[in-house]
C-alpha positions as CSV (number, residue, x, y, z in Angstrom):
1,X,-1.5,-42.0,9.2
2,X,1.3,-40.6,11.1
3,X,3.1,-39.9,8.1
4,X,0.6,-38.8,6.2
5,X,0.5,-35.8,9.1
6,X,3.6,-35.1,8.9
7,X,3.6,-34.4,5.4
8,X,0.5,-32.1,5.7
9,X,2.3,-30.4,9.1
10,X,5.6,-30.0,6.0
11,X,3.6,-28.4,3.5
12,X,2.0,-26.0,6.1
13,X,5.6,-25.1,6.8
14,X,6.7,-25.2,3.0
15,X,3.6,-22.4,2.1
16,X,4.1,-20.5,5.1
17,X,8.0,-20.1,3.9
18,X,7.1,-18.1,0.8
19,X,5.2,-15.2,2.2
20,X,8.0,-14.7,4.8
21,X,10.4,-14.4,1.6
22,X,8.2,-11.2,0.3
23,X,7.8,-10.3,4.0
24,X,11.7,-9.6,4.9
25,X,12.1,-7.8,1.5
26,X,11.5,-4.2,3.3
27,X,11.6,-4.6,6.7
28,X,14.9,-6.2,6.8
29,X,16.6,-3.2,4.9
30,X,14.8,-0.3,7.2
31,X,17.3,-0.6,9.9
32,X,19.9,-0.3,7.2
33,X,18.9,2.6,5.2
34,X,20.6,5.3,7.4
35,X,23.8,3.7,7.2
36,X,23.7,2.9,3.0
37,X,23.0,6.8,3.0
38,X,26.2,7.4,4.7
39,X,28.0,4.9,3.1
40,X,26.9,5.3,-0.5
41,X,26.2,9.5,-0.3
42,X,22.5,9.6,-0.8
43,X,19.6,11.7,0.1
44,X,16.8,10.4,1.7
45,X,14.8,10.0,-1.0
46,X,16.6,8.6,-2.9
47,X,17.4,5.9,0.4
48,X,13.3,5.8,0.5
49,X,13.4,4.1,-3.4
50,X,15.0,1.1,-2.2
51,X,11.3,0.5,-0.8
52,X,9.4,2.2,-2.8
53,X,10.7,0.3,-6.3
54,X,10.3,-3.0,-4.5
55,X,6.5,-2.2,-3.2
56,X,5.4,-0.7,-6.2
57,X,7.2,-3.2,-8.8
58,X,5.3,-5.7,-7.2
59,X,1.7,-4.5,-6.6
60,X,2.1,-4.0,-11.2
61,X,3.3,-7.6,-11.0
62,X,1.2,-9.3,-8.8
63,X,-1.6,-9.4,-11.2
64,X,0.2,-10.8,-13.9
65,X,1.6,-13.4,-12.2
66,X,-1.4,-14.4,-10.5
67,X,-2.9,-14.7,-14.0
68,X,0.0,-17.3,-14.8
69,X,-0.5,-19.0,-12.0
70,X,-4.3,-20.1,-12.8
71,X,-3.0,-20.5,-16.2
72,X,-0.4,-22.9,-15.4
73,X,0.3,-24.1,-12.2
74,X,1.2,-22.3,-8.9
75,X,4.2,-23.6,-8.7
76,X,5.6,-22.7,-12.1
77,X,5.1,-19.7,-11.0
78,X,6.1,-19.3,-7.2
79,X,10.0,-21.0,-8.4
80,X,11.0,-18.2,-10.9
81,X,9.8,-15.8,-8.8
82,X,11.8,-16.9,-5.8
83,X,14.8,-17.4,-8.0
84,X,14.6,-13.9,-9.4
85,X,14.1,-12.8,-5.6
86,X,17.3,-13.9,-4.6
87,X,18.8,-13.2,-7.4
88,X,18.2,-9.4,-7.1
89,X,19.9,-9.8,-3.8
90,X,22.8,-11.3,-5.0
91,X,23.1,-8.3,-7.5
92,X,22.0,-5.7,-5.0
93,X,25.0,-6.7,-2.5
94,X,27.9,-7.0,-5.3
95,X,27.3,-3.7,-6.0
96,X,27.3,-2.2,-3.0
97,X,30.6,-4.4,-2.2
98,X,32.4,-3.8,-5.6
99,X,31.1,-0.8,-7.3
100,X,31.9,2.5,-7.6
101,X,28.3,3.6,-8.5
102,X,26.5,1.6,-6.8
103,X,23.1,2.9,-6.2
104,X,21.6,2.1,-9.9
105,X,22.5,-1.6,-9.3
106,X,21.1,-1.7,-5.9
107,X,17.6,-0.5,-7.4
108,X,18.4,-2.7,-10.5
109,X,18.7,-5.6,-8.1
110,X,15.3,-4.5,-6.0
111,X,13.3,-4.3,-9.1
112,X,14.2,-8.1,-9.7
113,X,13.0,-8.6,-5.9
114,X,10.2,-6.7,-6.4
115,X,8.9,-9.3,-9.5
116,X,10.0,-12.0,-7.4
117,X,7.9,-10.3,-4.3
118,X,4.8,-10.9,-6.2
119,X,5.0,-14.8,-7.2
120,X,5.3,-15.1,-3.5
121,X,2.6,-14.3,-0.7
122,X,-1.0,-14.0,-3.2
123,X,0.2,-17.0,-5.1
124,X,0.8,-19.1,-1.5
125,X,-2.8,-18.0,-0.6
126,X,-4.3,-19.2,-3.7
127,X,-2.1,-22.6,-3.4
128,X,-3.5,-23.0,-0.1
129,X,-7.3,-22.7,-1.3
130,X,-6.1,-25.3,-3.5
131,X,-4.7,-28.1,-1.4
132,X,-6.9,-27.4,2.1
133,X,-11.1,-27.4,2.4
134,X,-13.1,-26.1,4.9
135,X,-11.9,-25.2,8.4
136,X,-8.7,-26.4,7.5
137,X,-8.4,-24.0,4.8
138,X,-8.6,-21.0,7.3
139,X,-6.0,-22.6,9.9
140,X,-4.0,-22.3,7.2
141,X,-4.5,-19.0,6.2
142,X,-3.8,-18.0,9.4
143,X,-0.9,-19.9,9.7
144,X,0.1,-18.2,6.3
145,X,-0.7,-14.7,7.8
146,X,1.3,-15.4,11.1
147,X,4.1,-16.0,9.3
148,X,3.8,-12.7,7.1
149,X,3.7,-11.7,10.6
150,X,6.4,-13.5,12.1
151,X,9.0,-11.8,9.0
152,X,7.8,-8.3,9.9
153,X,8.7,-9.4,14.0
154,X,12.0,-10.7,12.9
155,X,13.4,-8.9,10.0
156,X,13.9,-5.3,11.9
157,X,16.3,-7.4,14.8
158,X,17.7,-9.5,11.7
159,X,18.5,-6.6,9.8
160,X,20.3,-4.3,12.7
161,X,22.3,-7.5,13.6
162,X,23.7,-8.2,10.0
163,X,24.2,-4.4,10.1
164,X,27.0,-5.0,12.9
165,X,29.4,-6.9,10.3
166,X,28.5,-5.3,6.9
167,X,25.5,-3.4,6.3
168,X,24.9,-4.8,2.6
169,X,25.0,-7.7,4.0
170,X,21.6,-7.7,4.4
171,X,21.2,-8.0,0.6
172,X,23.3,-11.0,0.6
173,X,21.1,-13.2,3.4
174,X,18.0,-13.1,1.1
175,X,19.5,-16.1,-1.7
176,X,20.1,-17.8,1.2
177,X,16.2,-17.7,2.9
178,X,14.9,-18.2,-0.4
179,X,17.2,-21.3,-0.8
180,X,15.3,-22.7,2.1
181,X,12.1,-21.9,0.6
182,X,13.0,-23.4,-2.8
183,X,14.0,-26.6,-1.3
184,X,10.7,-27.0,1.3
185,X,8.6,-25.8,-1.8
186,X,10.2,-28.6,-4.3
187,X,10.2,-31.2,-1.9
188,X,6.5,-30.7,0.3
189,X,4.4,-29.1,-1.9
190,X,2.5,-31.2,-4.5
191,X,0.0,-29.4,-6.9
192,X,-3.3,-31.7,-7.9
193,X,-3.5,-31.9,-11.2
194,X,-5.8,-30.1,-13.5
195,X,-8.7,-31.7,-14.8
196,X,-9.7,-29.5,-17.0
197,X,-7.8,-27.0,-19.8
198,X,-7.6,-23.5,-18.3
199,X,-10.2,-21.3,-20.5
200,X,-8.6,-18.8,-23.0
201,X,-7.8,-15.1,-22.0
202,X,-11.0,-13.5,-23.1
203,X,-13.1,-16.0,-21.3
204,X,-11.1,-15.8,-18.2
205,X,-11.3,-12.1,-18.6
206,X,-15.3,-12.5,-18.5
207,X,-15.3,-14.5,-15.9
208,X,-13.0,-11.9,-13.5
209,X,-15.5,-9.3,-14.9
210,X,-18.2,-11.3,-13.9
211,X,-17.3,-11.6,-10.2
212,X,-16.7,-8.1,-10.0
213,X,-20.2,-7.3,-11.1
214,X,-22.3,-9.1,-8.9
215,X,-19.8,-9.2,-5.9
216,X,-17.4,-6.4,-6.7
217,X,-18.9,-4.0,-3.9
218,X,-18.3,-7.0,-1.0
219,X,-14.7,-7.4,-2.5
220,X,-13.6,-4.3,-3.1
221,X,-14.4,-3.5,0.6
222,X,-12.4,-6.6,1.8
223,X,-9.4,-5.4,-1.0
224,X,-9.6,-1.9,1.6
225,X,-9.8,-3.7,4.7
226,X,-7.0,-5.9,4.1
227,X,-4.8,-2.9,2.2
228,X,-5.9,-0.5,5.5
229,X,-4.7,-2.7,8.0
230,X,-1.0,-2.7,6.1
231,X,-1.1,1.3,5.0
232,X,-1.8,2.1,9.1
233,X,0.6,-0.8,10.3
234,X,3.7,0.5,7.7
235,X,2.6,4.2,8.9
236,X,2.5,3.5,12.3
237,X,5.9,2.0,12.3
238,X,7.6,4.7,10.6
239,X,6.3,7.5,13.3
240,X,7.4,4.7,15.8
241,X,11.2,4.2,14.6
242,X,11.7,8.2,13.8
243,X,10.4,8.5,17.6
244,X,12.5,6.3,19.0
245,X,15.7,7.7,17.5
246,X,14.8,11.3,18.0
247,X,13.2,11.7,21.2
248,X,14.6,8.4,23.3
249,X,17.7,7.6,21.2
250,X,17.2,4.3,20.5
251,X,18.7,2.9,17.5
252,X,20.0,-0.5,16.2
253,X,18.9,-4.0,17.7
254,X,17.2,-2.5,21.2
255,X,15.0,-0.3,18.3
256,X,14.2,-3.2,16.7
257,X,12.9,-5.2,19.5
258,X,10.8,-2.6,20.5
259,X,9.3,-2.4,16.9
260,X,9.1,-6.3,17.1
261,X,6.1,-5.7,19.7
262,X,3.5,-4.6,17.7
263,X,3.9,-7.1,15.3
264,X,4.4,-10.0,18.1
265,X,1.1,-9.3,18.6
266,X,-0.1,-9.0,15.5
267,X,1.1,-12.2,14.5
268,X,0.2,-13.9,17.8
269,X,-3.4,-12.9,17.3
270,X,-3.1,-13.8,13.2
271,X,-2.4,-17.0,14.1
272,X,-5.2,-17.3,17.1
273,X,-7.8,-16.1,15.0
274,X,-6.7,-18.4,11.3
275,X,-7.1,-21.7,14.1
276,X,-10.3,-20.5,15.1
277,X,-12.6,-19.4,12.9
278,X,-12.7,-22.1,10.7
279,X,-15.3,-21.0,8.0
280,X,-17.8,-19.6,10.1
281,X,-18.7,-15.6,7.8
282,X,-20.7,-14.4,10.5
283,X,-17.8,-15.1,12.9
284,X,-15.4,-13.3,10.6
285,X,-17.7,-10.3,9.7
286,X,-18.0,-10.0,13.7
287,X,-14.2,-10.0,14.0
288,X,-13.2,-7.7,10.8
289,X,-15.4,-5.0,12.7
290,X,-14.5,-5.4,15.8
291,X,-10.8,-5.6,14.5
292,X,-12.0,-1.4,12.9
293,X,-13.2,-0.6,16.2
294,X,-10.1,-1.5,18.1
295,X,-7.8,0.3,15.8
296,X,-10.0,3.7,15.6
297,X,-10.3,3.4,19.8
298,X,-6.0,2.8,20.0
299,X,-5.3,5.6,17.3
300,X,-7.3,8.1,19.3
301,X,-6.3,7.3,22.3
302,X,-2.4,7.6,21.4
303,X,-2.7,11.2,20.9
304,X,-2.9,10.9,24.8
305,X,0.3,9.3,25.4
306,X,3.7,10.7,24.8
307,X,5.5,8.3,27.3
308,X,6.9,5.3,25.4
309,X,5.7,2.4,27.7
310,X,2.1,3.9,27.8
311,X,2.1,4.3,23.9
312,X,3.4,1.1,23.0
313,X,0.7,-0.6,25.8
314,X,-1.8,1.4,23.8
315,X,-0.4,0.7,20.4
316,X,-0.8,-2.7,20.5
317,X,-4.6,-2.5,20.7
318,X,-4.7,-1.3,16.9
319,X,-2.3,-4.6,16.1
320,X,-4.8,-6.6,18.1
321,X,-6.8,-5.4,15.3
322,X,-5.2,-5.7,12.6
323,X,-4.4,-9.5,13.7
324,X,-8.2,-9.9,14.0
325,X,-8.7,-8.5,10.4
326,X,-6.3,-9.9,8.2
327,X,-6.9,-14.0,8.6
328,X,-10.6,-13.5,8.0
329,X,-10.3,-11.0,5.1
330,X,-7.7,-13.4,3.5
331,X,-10.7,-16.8,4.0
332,X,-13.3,-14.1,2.6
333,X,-11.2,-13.6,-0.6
334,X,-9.7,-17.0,-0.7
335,X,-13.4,-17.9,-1.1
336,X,-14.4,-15.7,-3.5
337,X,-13.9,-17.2,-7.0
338,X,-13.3,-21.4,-7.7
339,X,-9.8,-22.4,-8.2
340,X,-9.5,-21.2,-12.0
341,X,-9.3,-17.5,-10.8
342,X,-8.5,-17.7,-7.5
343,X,-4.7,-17.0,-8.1
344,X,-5.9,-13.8,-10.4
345,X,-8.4,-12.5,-7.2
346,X,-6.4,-13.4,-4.5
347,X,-3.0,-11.6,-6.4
348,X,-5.2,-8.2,-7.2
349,X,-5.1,-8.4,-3.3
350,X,-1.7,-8.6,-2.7
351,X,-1.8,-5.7,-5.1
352,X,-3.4,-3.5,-2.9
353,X,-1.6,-4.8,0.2
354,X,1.5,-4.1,-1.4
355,X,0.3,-0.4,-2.4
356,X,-0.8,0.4,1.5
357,X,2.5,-0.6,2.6
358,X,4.1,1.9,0.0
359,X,2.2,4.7,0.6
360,X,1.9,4.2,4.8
361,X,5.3,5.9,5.5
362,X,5.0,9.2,3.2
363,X,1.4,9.2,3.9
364,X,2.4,9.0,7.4
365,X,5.5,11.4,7.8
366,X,3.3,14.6,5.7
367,X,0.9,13.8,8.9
368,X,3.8,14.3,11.3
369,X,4.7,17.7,9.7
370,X,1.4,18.4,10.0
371,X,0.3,17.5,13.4
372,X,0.9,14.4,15.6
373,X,-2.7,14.6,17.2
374,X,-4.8,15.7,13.6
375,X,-2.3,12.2,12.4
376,X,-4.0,9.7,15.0
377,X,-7.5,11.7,14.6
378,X,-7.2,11.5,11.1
379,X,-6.1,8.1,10.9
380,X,-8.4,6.9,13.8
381,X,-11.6,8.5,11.3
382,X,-10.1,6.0,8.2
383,X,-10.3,3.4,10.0
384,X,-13.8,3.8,11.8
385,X,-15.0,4.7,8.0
386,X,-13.4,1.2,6.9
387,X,-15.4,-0.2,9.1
388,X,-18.5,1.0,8.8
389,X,-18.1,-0.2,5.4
390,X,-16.9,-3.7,6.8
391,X,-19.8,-4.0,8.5
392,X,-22.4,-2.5,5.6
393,X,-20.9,-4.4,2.1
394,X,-19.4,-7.5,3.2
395,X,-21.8,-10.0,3.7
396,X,-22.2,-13.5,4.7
397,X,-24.4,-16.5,3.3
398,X,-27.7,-17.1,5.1
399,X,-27.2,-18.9,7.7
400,X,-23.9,-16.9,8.6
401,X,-22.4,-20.1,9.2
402,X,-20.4,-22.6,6.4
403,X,-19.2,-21.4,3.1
404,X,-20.8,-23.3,-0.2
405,X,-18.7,-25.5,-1.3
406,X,-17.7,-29.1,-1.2
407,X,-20.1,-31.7,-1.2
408,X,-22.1,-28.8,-2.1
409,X,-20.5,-27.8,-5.2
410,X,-22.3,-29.1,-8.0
411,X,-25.8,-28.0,-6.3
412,X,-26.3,-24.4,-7.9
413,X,-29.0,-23.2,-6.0
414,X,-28.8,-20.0,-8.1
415,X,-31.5,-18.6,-5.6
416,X,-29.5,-19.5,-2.6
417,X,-26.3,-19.1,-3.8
418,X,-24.2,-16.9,-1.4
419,X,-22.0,-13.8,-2.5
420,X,-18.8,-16.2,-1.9
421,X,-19.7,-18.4,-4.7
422,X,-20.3,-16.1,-7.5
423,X,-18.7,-18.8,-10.2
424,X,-21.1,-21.6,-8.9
425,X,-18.6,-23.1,-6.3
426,X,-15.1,-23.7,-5.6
């Protein structure tokens, strides 16, 4: 028994070590990006695509290989991808060590982590609806969301402290984090078997058509919740680290401790909430709205503060929030679909997550040109509006309480069924 524990407590570890490989893949490199534009004579912009190609690279790849994965296995999928992930590193930092033009190898090297990036985190969210039931399931999701959490706390102090010796450097510590992965993943992690052959493309097609039609409105809302929370906590960030170098001169490791705050919480919270909710919707809806309302009261209320102790205190509301949020959209769309198109629906997500954290920072530093207060209005107005359609599309099952499922799988109950079991059960 104890053993048996200790393996479940291992592959807990081993899933919650692949979403922190697509987690460092920007953050780590924004406390670098000044210095590679010194070093390698670039414009900003052209600095800025070393995030951009990775986001958007994998939000178009994410669905593909989330297809693959219900095709095949999970696994087949999430070891390529980690070995193309490193790989890119491995090219990104020779160039910058060795080559005279560097700059196209760099983003050669980030478009192989940005394929990579998207067998990672949607894949390990599927592979955990596969492998854990019930209130289990969720801990685990939050687990899995704290450590998406705990990558965005560390990789900014990371980052700035590789910086000190060699600021490529940075490229060259991602084979060796995804070594760790590989090995946890390979060793912990062991698929059940299929019982069943996969169903051909067009019929899998149907079936991802189906969901959307009877519970597209539910999911679409949760895609937006989940890709709000990243857009305003990317956006948020940026205005944070060009503050702190422009007004209070704070750069390198000190800046990225103070960044590490809001996401401390953030992931404190994650974590918190995944352990707690088990699969309770009515709890979750509750939470995913009051997460909205938190994050529209903190993002009006900053345009009050302009003293950095006071703004972080208040800042950390909204990543209260957002730690609320993010567990329970990820059980809602974990749910959604049985295990055949999980990987697809849960990937689609990642998707959108991916594109909020690509567009937060430009999105973000045309509202500072603009105005710092009509930013936080504005942005305080998204999120009440994401809300209000939190509370209005997603619903629960009747009795607000368990999800279908289980025991309860074969019973169709076509009258009863609830919006989270659109395929008939899990």
């Amino acid at each position: 028994m104890m053993a048996s524990k200790q393996n479940s407590a291992m592959t807990v570890v081993a899933i919650g070590s692949i979403p922190l490989i697509m987690t460092l893949g920007n953050s780590m490199l924004i406390p670098v990006l000044p210095k590679m534009q010194s070093e390698l004579h670039l414009s900003s912009f052209q600095a800025s695509l070393t995030i951009s190609v990775f986001s958007i690279v994998a939000a178009v790849f994410i669905p593909i290989l989330g297809y693959l994965s219900d095709r095949f296995s999970r696994k087949i999928v999430i070891f390529p991808a980690l070995f193309l992930y490193g790989a890119g590193g491995i090219l990104a930092g020779l160039a910058a060590a060795f080559f005279s033009h560097a700059f196209g190898w760099i983003i050669a090297g980030r478009i192989l982590q940005g394929i990579g990036a998207a067998g990672t985190a949607p894949i390990a969210m599927a592979l955990t609806g596969d492998l854990f039931k019930g209130s289990e399931e969720s801990r685990v999701l939050g687990l899995v969301e704290a450590s998406n959490g705990f990558g965005k706390v560390l990789s900014p102090i990371l980052g700035a402290l590789i910086a000190i010796v060699v600021w490529y450097g940075t490229f060259f510590a991602f084979p060796v984090v995804v070594a760790v992965s590989i090995l946890l993943t390979w060793i912990f992690i062991k698929e059940k078997e299929k019982k069943k052959e996969p169903p051909k493309f067009r019929k899998y097609v149907k079936g991802l058509a189906g969901v959307f039609k009877e519970d597209g409105k539910w999911l679409l809302t949760a895609y937006l919740a989940g890709a709000t929370c990243l857009f305003t906590l990317f956006g948020i960030l940026f205005y944070l680290s060009n503050t702190l170098e422009t007004r209070y001169k704070i750069d390198g490791v000190i800046k990225g401790l103070v960044l590490a705050i809001p996401l401390l919480v953030m992931c404190t919270t994650s974590y918190i909430t995944g352990s707690k909710i088990g699969k309770k919707q009515g709890r979750m809806k509750k939470l995913i709205v009051l997460g909205f309302i938190l994050m529209t009261v903190s993002y009006a209320l900053l345009t009050f503060f302009d003293n950095l102790i006071p703004f972080i205190s208040v800042l950390v509301i909204s990543s209260l929030g957002t730690g609320l949020i993010l567990p329970c959209v990820n059980s809602f769309i974990t749910g959604a679909v049985g295990k055949e198109k999980r990987g697809f629906v849960t990937s689609l997500y990642g998707s959108v997550r991916f594109l909020g954290v690509a567009i937060g920072p430009p999105v973000f530093g045309r509202l500072m040109e603009w105005s710092r207060t009509g930013m936080f209005m504005s942005i305080a107005g998204f999120t009440f509006v994401v809300g209000v359609l939190a509370l209005l599309l997603i619903h629960t099952n009747q009795n607000g309480e368990e999800q279908a499922g289980g025991k309860n799988k074969g019973n169709k109950q076509k009258n009863k069924r609830t919006l989270l079991e659109p395929a008939g059960g899990r």
